[in-house]
C-alpha positions as CSV (number, residue, x, y, z in Angstrom):
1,X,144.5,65.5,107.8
2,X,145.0,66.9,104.3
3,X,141.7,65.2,103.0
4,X,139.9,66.9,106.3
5,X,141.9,70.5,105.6
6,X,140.7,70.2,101.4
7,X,137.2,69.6,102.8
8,X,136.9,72.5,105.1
9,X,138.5,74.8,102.7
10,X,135.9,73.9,100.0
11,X,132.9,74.1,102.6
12,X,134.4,77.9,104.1
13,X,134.7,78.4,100.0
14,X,130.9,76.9,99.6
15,X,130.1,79.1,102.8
16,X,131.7,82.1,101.4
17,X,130.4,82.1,98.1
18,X,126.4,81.4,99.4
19,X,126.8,84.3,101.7
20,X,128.1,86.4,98.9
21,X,124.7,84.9,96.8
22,X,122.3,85.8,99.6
23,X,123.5,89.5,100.1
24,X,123.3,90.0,95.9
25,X,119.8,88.4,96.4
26,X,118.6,90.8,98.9
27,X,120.5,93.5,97.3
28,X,118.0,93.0,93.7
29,X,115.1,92.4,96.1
30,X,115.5,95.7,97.6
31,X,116.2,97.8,94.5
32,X,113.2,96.0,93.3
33,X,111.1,97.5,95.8
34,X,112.5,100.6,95.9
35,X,112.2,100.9,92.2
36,X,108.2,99.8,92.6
37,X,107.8,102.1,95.1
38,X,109.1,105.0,93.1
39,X,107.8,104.0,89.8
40,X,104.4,103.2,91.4
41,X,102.4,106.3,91.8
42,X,99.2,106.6,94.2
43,X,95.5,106.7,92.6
44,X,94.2,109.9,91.8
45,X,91.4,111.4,90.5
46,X,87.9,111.0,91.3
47,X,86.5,108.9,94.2
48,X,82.9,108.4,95.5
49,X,83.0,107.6,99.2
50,X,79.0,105.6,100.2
51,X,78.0,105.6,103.7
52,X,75.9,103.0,104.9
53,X,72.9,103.5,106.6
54,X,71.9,102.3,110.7
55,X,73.9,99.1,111.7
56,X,76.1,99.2,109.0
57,X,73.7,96.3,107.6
58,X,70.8,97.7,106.4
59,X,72.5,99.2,103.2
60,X,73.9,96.7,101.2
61,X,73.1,98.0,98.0
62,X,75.6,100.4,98.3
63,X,77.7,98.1,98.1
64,X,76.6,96.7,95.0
65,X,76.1,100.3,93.6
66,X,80.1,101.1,94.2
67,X,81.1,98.2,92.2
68,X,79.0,99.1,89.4
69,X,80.6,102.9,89.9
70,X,84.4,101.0,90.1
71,X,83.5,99.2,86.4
72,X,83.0,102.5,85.3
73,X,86.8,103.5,86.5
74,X,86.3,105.6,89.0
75,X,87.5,104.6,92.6
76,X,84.4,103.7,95.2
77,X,84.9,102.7,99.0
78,X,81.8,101.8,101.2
79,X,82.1,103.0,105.1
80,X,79.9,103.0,107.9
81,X,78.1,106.1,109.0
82,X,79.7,107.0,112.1
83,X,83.2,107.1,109.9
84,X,82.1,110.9,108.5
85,X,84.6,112.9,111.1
86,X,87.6,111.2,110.3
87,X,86.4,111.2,106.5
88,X,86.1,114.2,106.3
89,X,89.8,114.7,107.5
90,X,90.6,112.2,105.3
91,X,88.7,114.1,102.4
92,X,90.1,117.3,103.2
93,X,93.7,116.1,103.2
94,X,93.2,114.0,100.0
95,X,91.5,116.6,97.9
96,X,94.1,119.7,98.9
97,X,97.1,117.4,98.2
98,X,96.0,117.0,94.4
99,X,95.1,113.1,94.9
100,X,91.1,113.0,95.4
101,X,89.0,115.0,92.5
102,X,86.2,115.6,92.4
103,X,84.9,114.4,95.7
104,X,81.3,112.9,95.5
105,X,79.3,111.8,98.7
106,X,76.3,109.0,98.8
107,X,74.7,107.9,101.8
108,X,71.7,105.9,102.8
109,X,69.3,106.6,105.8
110,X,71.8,107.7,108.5
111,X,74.5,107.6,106.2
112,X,72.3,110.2,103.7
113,X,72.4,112.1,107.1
114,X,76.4,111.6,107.2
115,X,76.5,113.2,104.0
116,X,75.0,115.8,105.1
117,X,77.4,116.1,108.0
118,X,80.4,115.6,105.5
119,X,79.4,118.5,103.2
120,X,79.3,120.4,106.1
121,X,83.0,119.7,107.8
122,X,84.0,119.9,104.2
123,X,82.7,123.3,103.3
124,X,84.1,124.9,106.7
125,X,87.6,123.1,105.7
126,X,87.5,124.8,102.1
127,X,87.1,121.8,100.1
128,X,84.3,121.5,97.2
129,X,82.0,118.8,96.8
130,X,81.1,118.1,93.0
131,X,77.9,115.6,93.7
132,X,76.3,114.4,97.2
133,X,73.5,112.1,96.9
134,X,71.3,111.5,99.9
135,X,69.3,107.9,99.4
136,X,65.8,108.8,102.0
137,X,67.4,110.2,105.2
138,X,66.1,112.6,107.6
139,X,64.4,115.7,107.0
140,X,67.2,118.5,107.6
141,X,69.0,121.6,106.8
142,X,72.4,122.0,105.2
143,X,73.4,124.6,106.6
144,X,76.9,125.2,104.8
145,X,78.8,123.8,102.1
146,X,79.8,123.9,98.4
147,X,78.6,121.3,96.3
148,X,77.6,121.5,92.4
149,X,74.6,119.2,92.8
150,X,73.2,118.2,95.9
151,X,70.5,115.1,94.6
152,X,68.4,114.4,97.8
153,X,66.4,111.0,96.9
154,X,63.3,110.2,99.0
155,X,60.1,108.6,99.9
156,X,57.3,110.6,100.9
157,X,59.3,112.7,104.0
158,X,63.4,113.7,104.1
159,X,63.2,117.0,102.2
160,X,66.3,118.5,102.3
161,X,66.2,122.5,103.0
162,X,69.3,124.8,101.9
163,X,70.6,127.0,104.9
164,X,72.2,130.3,104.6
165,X,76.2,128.7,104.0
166,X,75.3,126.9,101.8
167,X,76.0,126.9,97.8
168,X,75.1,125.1,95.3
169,X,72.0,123.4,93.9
170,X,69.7,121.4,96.2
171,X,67.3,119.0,94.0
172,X,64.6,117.2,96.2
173,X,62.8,114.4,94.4
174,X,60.2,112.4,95.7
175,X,60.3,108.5,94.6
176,X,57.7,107.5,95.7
177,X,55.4,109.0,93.4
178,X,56.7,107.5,90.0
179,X,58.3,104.2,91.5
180,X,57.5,101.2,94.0
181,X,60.3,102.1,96.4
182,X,60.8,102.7,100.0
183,X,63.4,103.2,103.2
184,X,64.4,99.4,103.2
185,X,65.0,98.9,99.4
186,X,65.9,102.4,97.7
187,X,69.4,101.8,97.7
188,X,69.1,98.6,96.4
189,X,66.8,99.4,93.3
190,X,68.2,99.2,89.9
191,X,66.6,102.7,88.4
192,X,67.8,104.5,91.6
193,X,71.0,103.0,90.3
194,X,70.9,104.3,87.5
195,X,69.9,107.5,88.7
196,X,73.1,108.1,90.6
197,X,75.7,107.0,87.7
198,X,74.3,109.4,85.8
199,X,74.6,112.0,88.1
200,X,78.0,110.3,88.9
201,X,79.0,110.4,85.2
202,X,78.2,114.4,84.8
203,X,79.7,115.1,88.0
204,X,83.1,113.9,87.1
205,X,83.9,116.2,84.8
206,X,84.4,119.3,87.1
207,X,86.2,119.6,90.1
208,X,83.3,121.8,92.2
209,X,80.3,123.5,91.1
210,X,79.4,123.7,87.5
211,X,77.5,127.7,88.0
212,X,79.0,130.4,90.3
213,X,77.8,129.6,93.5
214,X,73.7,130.4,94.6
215,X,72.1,129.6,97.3
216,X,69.0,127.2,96.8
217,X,66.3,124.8,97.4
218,X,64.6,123.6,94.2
219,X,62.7,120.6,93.3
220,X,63.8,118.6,90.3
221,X,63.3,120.3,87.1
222,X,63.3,123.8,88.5
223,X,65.8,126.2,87.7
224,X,67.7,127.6,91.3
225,X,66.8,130.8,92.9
226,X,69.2,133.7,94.3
């Protein structure tokens, strides 16, 4: 019985001491956290949000244009076009918190029109949009918004027109005149590429509009009009 008695005390010793282990072992892993979490602060700074085009499949080169924009350092998402009203929350809350500038749009096809859309909500929610880049969407008119550049890349139709909200400076460039390009491939062609990282690269240097705001529908290389 004194054998049996030594052994249980031992084992409620054993017992005691393991529990005592476990709760310092959560105790670390939960400061640990708790330290990560505070030490770890969320991303900020600039962020170019792509919009995909009609099916969400037809666009994949946006895909491989945001991780070229990511290697760069600068923090790129893909969504699908039918995402721009809760974006544009999403924007709006990210941007007036500090965390998201400059905010820079691209869309292809009906995600071009999406940008569109966005720069809209956007300008009626107060927020500035340093570049938007429309990759051959519909032919349409922005009617508000505040954007430093407004690139509107396209083949043969899809001019862009300025409407009376809307400031900033509206280039419309026509591809198909000094490139083999068209709907199905532009966002997927390596000079348009380059096209929009360096207008992605100028752009995010400024939080909004380079020149006081002017109303204005220009082609490339012209200067804007008041």
């Amino acid at each position: 019985m004194q054998e049996v008695a030594r052994r249980f005390v031992r084992g409620a010793g054993f017992m005691t001491t393991l529990r005592r282990v476990s709760v310092l072992v959560a105790m670390l892993l939960l400061l640990e956290g708790l330290s990560v979490s505070a030490l770890a602060a969320p991303e900020r700074g600039p962020k170019v949000y792509l919009l995909r085009g009609f099916m969400n499949v037809f666009s994949l080169g946006l895909d491989e244009l945001a991780v070229k924009i990511e290697k760069r350092g600068i923090r790129a998402e893909v969504y699908n076009h039918t995402s721009w009203a809760r974006l544009a929350d999403e924007i709006a809350k990210d941007y007036k918190s500090g965390q998201t500038r400059p905010v820079i749009l691209v869309g292809h096809s009906w995600g071009g029109l999406a940008v569109v859309n966005l720069v809209e909500a956007l300008g009626t929610a107060g927020v500035p949009v340093a570049l938007a880049v429309a990759l051959d969407t519909t032919s349409v008119t922005v009617d508000r918004g505040q954007v430093g550049t407004f690139l509107n890349l396209y083949v043969a139709t899809g001019r862009l027109r300025a409407g009376p909200g809307f400031r900033g400076r509206l280039i419309n460039t026509d591809l198909g005149k000094s490139m083999l390009v068209g709907h199905f491939n532009i966002d997927k062609i390596e000079a348009v590429h380059a096209i929009v990282l360096r207008h992605i690269a100028q752009a995010v240097g400024h939080t909004g509009p380079r020149r006081p705001p002017v109303t204005a529908a220009t082609s490339q290389g012209t200067a804007p009009t008041r």
